[in-house]
N, C-alpha and C positions, 0 to 999 in steps of 0.2 A: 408704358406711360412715363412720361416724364411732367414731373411738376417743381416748382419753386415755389416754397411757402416762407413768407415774413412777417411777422408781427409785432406787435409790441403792446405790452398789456403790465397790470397792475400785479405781483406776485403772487398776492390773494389769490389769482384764479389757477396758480398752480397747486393748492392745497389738496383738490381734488384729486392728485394724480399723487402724491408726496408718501401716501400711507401712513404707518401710524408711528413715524420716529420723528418727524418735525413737522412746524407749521411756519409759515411765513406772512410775514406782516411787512405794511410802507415796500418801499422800492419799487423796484419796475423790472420787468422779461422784456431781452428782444430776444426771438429765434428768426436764422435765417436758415433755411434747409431747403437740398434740394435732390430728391429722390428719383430713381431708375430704374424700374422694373415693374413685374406683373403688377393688373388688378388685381386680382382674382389671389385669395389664402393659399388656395388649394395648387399653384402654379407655385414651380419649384425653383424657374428658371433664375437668371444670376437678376440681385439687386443691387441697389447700394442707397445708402443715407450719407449726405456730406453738409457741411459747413459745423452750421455752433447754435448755443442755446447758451446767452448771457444774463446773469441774475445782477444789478445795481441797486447799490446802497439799501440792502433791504435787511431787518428786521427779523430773526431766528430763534424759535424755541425748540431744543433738544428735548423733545416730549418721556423720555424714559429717564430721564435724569434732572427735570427739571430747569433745563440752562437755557440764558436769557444770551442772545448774542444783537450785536447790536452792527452798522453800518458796515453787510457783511458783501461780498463781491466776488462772482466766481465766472468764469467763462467755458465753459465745456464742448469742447471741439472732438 
């Protein structure tokens, strides 16, 4: 399979994925990614994940230590 996925959404709706060491407020996610390989869990064969998942101007609480971060920006390639 191959697919391209794009998005862009509110950061808010990364909380669900985030766990229990921060949360994110304001800002905005673009992800652009683009995958190659099996459907199927259970197929072993070669895959790959490529591009980036970019977090803008958003809004950060360090939930175990209480820390307020503010107009924060990360790009992860």
């Amino acid at each position: 399979m191959h697919a391209h996925i794009k998005a862009n959404f509110p950061v808010e709706k990364m909380n669900e994925i985030s766990g229990n060491s921060f949360t994110l407020k304001k800002g905005n996610a673009i992800i652009d990614l683009s995958y190659i390989g099996p459907v199927n869990a259970n197929n072993l064969d070669n895959r790959s994940v490529d591009g980036y998942i970019e977090i803008q101007n958003a809004a950060l609480n360090y939930i175990p230590r209480n820390l307020q971060f503010d107009k924060c920006s990360a790009k992860l390639i």
